[in-house]
VOFI-920079 format. One record per residue: residue number from 1; y, z, x of N, C-alpha, C in turn. Coordinates in pm, whole numbers, plus 50000, padded with zeros to 5 digits. Layout:
! residues N
    n    nc2    nc3    nc1   cac2   cac3   cac1    cc2    cc3    cc1
  NUM      Y      Z      X      Y      Z      X      Y      Z      X
...
This chain:
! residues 160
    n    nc2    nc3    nc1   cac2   cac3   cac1    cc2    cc3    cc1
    1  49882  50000  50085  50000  50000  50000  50124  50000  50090
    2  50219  49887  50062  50359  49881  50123  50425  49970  50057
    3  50529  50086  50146  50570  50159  50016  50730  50153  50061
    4  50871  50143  50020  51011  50143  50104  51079  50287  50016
    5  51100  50369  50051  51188  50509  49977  51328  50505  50026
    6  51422  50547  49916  51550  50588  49956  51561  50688  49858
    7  51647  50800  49913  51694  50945  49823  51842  50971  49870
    8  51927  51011  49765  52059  51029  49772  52081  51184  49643
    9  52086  51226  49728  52164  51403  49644  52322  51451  49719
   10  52406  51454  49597  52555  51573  49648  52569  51548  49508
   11  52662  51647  49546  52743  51782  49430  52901  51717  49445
   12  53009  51726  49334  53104  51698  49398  53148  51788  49250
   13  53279  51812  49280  53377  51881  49142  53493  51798  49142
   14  53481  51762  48979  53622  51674  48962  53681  51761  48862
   15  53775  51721  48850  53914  51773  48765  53907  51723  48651
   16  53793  51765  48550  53792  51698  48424  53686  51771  48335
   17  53654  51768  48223  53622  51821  48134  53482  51762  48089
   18  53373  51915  48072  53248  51838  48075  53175  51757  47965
   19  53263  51722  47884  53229  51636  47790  53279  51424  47841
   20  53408  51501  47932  53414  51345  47973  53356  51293  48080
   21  53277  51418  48141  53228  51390  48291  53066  51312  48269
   22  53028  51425  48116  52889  51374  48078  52894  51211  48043
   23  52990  51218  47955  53043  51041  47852  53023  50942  48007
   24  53103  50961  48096  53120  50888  48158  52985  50870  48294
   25  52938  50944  48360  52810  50960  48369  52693  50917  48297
   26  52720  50907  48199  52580  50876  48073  52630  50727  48037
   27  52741  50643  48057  52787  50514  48022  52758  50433  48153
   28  52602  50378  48104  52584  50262  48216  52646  50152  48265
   29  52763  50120  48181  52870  50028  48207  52959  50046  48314
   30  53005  50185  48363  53017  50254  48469  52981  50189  48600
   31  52862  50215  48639  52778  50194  48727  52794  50024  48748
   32  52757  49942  48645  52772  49789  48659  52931  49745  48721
   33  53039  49841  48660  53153  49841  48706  53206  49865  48850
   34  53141  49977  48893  53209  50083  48995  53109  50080  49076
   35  52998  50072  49075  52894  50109  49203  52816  49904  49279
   36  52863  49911  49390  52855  49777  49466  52718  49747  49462
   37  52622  49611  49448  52520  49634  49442  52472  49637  49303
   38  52460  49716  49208  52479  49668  49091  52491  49591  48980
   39  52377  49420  48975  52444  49323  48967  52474  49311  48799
   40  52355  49364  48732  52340  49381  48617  52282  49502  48531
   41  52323  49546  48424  52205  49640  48353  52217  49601  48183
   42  52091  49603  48171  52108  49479  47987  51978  49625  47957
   43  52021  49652  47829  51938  49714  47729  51781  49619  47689
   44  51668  49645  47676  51544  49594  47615  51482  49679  47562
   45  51438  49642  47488  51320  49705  47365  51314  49836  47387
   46  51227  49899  47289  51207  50039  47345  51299  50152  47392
   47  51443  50093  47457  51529  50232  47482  51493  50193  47648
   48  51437  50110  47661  51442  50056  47819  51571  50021  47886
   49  51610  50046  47966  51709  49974  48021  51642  49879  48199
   50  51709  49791  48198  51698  49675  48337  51807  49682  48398
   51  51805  49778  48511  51870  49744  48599  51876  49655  48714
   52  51984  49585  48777  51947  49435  48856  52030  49465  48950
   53  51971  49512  49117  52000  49576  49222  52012  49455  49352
   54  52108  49432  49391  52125  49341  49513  52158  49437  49607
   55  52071  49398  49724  52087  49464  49885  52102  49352  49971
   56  52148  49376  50060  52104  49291  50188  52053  49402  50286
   57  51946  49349  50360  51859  49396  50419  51897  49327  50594
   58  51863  49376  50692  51912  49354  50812  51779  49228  50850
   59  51799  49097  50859  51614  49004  50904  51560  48972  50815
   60  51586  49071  50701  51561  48986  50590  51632  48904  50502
   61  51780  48971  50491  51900  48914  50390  51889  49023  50281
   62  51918  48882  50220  51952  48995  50045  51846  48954  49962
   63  51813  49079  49888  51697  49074  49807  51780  49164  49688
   64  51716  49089  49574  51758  49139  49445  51593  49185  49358
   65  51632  49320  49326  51512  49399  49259  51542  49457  49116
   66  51443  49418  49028  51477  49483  48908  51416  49601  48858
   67  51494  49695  48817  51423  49817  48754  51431  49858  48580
   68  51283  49932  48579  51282  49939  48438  51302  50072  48419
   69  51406  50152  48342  51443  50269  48321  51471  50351  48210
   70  51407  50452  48163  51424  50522  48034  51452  50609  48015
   71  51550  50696  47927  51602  50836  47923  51504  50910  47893
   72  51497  50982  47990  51353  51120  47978  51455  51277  47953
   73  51623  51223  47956  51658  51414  47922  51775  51370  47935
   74  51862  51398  47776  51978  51367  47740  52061  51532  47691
   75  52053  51663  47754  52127  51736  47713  52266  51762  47738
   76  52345  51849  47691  52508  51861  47729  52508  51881  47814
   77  52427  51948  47929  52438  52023  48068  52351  51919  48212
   78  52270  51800  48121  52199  51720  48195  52175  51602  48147
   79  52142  51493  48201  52068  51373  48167  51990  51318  48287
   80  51892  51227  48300  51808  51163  48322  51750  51034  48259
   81  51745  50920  48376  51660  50823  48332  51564  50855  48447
   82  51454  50780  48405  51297  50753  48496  51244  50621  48536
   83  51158  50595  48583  51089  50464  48574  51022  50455  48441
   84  51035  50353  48370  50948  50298  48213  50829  50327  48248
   85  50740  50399  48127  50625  50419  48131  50533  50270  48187
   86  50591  50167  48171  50541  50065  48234  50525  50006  48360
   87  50587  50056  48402  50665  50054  48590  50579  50063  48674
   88  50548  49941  48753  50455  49987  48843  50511  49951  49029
   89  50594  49886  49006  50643  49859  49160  50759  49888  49191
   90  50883  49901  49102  51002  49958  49141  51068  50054  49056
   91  51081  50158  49092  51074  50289  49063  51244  50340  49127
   92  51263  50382  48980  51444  50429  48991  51429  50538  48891
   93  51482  50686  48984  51539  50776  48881  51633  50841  48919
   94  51761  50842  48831  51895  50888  48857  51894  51059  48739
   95  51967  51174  48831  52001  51234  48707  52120  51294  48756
   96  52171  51344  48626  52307  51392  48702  52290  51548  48591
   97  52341  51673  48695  52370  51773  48580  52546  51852  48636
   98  52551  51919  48494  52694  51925  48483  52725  52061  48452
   99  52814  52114  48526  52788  52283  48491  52984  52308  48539
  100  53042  52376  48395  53152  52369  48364  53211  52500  48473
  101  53320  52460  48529  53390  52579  48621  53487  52606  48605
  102  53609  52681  48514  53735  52672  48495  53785  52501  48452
  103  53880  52480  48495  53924  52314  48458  53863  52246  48586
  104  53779  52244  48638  53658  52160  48690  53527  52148  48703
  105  53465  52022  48694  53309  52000  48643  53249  51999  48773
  106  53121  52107  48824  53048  52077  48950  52957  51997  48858
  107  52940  51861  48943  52874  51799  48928  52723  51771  49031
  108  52612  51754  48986  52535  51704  49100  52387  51610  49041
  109  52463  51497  49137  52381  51390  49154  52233  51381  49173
  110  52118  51286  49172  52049  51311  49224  51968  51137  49170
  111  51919  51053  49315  51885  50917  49248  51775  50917  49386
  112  51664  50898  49344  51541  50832  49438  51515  50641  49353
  113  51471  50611  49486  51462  50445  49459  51305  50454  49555
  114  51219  50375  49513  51130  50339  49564  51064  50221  49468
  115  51002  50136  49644  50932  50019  49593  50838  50036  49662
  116  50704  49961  49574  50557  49971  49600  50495  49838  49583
  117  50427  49795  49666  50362  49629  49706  50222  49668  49757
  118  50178  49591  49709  49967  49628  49784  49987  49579  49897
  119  50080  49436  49936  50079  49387  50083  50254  49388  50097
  120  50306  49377  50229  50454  49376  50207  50492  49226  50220
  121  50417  49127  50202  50471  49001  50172  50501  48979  50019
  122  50442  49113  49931  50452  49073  49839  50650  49092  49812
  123  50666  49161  49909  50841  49197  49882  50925  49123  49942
  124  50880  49054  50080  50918  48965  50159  50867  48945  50228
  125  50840  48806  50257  50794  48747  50422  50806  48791  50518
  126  50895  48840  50520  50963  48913  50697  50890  49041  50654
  127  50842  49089  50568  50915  49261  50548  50819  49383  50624
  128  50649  49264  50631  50549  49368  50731  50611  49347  50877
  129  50676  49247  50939  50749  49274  51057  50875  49338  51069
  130  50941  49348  50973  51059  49505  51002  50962  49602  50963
  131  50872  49590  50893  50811  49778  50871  50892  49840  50770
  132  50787  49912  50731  50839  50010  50598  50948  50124  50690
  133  50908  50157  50762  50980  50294  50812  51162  50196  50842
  134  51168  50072  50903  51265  49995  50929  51362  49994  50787
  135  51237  49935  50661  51340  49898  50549  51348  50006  50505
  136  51302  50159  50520  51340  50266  50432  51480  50304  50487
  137  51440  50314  50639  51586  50324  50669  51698  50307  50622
  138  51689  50150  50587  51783  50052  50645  51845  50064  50408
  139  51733  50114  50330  51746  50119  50209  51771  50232  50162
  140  51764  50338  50292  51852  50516  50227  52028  50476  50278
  141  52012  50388  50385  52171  50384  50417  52242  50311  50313
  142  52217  50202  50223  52252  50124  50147  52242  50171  50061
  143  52131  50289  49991  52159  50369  49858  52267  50465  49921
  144  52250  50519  50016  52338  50681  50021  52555  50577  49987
  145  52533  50459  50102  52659  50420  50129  52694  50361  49923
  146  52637  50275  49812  52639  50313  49701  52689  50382  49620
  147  52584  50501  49623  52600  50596  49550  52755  50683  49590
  148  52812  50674  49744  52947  50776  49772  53016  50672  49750
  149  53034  50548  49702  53117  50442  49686  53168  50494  49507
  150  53055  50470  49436  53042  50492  49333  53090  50643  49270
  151  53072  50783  49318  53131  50872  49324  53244  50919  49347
  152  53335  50838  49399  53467  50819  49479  53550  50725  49349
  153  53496  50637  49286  53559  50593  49203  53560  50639  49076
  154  53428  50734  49082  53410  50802  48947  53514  50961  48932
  155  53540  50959  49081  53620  51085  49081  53773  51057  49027
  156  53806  50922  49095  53947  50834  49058  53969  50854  48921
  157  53843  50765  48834  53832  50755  48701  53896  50875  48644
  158  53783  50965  48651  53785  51094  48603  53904  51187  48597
  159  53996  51171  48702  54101  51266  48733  54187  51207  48703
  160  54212  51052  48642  54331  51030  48600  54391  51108  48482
């Protein structure tokens, strides 16, 4: 089994109120907007959502991956999507929880990405000669750099 992991966790506190921190956090339109990489996310059946992820990869280029994702925990203090009970090779789960502090929201993040291939040609030609340990690398720096892209604008948002 080819396997590539990336994990991205922080906490940040914005200046805003935890009903708009949740709204805006929980609005996948957001993310299609504000986070680079990002190319698409379209609703399907079921309460599924498709997300459509462009990287460029260092030997390999850019590779675009789609994920299938479903809300597994929608409360005032948390949410979560998962991989679709159907999911068998690319695997995305984001959650964010929200815990109210005076007039600011600590917020904290939390998104693992992983892809799974029986051979790694099945992901790319090149991809058994960079190596999994190469593209995990090379796919925690490109989620972590993302996700603080995306946080930075959500803080903008938020505090206007």
């Amino acid at each position: 089994m080819f396997q590539i992991k990336a994990a991205f966790e922080d906490k940040l506190e914005i200046k805003t109120t935890i009903e708009r921190a949740r709204a805006f956090f929980g609005d996948w339109r957001n993310f299609v907007e504000l986070m680079p990489g990002v190319e698409s996310i379209r609703e399907e059946a079921g309460g599924v959502m498709r997300w459509l992820i462009r990287a460029e990869v260092p030997v390999i280029g850019a590779i675009r991956q789609a994920f299938a994702v479903e809300q597994t925990l929608d409360h005032p203090q948390s949410i979560e999507w998962s991989p679709a009970a159907q999911e068998r090779s690319n695997f995305l789960r984001y959650a964010a929880q929200f815990e109210e502090q005076g007039t600011r929201v600590l917020i904290r993040i939390v998104q693992r990405v992983e892809l799974r291939r029986q051979k790694a040609t099945e992901l790319h030609m090149l991809a058994g000669l960079v190596g999994e340990s190469r593209l995990s690398a090379e796919m925690q720096k490109g989620v972590s750099e993302m996700m603080r892209t995306f946080l930075q604008r959500a803080r903008t948002q938020l505090e206007q």
